[in-house]
N, C-alpha and C positions, 0 to 999 in steps of 0.2 A: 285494230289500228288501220288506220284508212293507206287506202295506197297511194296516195301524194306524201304523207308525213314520212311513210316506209319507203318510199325513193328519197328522199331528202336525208334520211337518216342514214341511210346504206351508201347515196351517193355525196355524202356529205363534200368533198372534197371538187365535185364540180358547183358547187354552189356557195362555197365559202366565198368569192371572192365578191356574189350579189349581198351576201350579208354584213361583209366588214365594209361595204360600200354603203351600206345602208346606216350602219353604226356608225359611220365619220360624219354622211350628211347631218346624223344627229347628232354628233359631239360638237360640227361645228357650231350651230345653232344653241345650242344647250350650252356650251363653255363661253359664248359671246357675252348671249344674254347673262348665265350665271354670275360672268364675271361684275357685267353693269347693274345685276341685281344686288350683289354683294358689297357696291361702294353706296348703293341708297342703304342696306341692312347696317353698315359702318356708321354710317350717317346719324340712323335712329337707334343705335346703339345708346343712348344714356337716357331715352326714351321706353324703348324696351326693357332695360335694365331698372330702371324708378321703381322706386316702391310708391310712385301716384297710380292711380285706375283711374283716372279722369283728366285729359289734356282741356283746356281752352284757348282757344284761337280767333283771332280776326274772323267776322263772320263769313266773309268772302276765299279766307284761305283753302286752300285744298289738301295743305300736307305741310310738314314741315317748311318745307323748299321756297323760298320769296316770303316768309310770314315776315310783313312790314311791323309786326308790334300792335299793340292799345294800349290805352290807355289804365295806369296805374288804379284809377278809382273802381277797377272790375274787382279789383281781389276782394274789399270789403260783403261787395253784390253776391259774390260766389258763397261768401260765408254767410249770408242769408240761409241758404239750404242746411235744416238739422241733419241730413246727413253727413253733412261737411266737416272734416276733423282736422284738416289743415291744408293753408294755403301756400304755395311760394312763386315765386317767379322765376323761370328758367335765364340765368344771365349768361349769357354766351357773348364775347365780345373779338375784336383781332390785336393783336402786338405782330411787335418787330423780334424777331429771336436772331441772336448770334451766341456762336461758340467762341470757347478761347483755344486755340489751335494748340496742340502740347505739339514736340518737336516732328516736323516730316508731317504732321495732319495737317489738310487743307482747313482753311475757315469758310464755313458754311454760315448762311445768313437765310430766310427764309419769316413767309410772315405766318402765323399760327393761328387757331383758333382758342380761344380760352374759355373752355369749358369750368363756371364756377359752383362750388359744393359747399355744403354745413360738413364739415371733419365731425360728426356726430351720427352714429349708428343707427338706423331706420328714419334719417332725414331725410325729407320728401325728396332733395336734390341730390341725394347723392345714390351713387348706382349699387346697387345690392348685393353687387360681388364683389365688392370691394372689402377688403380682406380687414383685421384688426391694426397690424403690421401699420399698411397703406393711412389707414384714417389717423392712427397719429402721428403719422410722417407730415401728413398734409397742417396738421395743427402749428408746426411749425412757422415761423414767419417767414415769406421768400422761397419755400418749400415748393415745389411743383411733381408733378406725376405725369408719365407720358408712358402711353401702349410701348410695348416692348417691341413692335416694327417698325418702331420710328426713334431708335437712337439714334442707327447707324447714319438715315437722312438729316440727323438737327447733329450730326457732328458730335454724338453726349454719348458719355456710361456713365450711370448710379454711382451717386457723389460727385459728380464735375459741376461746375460752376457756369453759368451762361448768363446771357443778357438777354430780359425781356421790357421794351421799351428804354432800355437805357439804364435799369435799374437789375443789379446782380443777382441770380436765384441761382436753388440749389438743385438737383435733379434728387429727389431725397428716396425714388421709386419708380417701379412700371407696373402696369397691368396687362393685359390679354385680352381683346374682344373688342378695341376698339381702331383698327387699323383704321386710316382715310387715305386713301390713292390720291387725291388733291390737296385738303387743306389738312395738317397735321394739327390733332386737339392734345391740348397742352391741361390737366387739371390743377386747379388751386381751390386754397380754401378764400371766402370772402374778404378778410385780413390781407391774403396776402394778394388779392384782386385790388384792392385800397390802393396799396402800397405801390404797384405796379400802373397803377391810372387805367386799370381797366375793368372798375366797377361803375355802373350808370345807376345813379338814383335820381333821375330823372322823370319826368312825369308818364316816360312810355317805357312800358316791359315788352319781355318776350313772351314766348309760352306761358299760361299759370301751370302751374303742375298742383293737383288737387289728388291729398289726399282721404279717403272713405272712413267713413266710422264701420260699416261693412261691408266690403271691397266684393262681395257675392252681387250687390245691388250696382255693380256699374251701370250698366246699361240704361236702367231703370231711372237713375241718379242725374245721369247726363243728359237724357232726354226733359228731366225735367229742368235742369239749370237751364236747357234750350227755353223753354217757355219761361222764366224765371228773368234770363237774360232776356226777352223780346227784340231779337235782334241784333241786340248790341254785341255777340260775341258767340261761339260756337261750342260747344262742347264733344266733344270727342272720347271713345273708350283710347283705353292706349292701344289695342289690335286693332280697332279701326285707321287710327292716325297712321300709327304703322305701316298699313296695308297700304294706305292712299298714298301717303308721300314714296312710296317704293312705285306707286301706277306713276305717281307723276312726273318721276323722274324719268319712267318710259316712254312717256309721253314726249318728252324733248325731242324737238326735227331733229340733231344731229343724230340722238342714241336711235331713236327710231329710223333714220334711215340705214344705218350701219345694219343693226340687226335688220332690220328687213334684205338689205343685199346678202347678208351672211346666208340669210334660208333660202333667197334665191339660187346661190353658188351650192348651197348644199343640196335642195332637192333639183337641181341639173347634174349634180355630181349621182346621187342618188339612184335616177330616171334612168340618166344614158347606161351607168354602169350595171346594174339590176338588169336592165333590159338586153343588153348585150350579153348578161353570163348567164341570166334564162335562156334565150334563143341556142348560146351555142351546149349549155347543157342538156336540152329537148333537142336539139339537133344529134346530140350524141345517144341519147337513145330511141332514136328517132325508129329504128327497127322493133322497139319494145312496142312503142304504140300501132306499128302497123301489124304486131300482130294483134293488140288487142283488136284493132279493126275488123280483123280476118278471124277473129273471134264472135262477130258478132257487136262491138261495142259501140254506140252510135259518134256521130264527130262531137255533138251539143255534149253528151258524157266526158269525152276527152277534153274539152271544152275546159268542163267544170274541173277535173283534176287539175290542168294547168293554173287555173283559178286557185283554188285549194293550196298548191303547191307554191304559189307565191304568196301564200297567206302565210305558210308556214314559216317561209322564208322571212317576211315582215317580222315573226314573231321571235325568231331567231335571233334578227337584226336588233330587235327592241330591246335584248338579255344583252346581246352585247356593246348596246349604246348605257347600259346599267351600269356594266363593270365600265368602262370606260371613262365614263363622266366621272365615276365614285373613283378610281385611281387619279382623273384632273384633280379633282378636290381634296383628295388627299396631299398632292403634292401642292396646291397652292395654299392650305393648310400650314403647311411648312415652311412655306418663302413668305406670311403672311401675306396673302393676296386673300382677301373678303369675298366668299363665292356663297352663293343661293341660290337653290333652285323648286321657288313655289310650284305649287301645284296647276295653277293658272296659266302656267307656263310652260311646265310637260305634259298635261293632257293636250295643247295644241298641237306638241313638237310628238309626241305617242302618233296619234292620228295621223301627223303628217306621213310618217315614215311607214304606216298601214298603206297608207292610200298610194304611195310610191313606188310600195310590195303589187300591190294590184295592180295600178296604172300599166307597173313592168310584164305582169304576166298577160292582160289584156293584150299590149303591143307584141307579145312574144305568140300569140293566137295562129296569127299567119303561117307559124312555122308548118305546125298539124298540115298543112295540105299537100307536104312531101311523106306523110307516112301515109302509103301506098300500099294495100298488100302484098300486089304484082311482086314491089322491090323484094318478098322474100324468096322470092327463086331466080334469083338473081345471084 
């Protein structure tokens, strides 16, 4: 064991307070972002959930987010390809929803998104955890499904009665995994989309949702509907659409400046504290080093352990920015709040909080030139 990790180890308690500095600037950065990453994963929740392997999109689109629609005459085109085993069109539309207030409850009024389904088991449109129970609730006519984080906001419990457009529905169900922090999504079956005036059979859809005769050939499939289509429209795996409309949600000036001040407040919070609880921890054994000097040990040596010993520190920090985020997420698990955190997005926030580790020990260098051997007869 090297003698930086065995001072850190032994002296754990002077150094505790550079690592839980280290762990916050990374929760803060980590729970921002996770939080904003987690209402785009809400988003492409019935995306992720399809049983399609194959999205189609305006050729221009980048992700879900802004898809203006095409033109209805692509579905035919798409079933051009023999791999093709079935087509639909993703209908998502808005309504007006109000509650009927039972006594002492506020009335709540709010506009919703209405996500529309085949009430029919491995239909391309409907999401694949949707339970037995659920799919015949939705058969129903007037019948609606709504994520279990959103009764309390639409004013509802399973069986009460609401108004969507002006026309009475029943809350006949919830499910899990679909929270939205903004626009609350409402499921029906197509029938009862009719009935409510929020079906378009109009000459422009939404997404195609495409699905495989061998769903192992996405990739393969989608590239070639791209040549197939000539332009006229994009084909997408579902991980790729996924992936991108969660970039492009990050891509927004608001979201991106937010989290970029988050990590600036975090590696200043980081920097300054790290650096102050190295210097006065090396100050405290600051006789330990001047005997190693008086030992023979050069300064570029002591150098390096300071180096070393804010490494270790970093890495400490990084276990405890682990447990932390993973206790965040636990609890926002609970209060339904939609949290994520890709990969793409802790190997930055990892590094950052390495380099924060070093940066600190770097700045703490200065200290070494009070360990004096002289001071030991003193």
């Amino acid at each position: 064991m090297s003698l930086a990790l065995s001072t850190l180890i032994y002296e754990w308690r002077r150094y505790l307070a550079a690592v839980i500095a280290l762990a916050v600037a990374g929760l803060l950065v980590l729970a921002m972002t996770g939080m904003f990453m987690g209402m785009a994963l809400s988003f492409t929740a019935t995306v992720d959930k399809s049983p399609a392997q194959i999205m189609i999109l305006p050729p221009q689109a980048e992700g879900l987010f802004g898809d203006s629609g095409q033109p209805r005459r692509m579905i035919p085109m798409v079933y051009e390809h023999p791999g093709v085993a079935e087509v639909q069109p993703m209908i998502m539309n808005w309504a007006m929803w109000s509650n009927f207030p039972k006594d002492g409850q506020p009335a709540k009024g709010d506009g919703v998104r209405v996500v529309v389904v085949d009430p029919v088991k491995g239909a391309v449109t409907l999401p694949s955890d949707f339970s037995d129970a659920t799919i015949e609730a939705l058969k129903e006519p007037f019948a609606v499904i709504l994520d279990r984080t959103s009764l309390g906001k639409l004013g509802v419990q399973v069986g009460d009665k609401a108004k969507m457009n002006g026309r009475t529905v029943t809350v006949a169900g919830v499910v899990d995994g679909y929270p939205n922090m903004f626009n609350t999504q409402v499921f029906t079956s197509y029938q009862t989309a009719k009935l409510i005036y929020v079906a378009d059979d109009g000459p422009r859809v939404g997404p195609l949702l495409v699905k495989l005769k061998d769903p192992t050939r996405a990739k393969q499939v989608a590239a070639e509907l791209n040549v197939l289509g000539a332009g006229q429209f994009k084909a997408w795996t579902r991980e790729e659409l996924s992936k991108s409309s969660q970039m492009g949600m990050m891509k927004e000036g608001g979201i991106a400046i937010m989290i970029g001040f988050m990590a600036l407040v975090g590696v200043f919070i980081g920097i300054v504290i790290t650096w102050q609880t190295l210097q006065g921890a090396i100050l405290a054994n600051i006789k330990e080093f001047a005997s190693l000097r008086a030992l023979g040990v050069s300064m570029g040596e002591l150098r390096l352990i300071i180096i070393e010993l804010s490494f270790w520190v970093g890495v400490a920090g990084l276990i405890l920015t682990v447990i932390l985020v993973s206790g965040v997420a636990m609890l926002a698990k609970v209060g339904g709040v939609p949290m994520d955190f890709p990969l793409f997005l802790d190997i930055p926030v990892a590094i950052m909080l390495m380099v924060i580790a070093i940066l600190s020990g770097l700045f703490s260098l200065g200290i070494l030139k009070k360990s004096q051997p002289a001071d030991l007869l003193r």
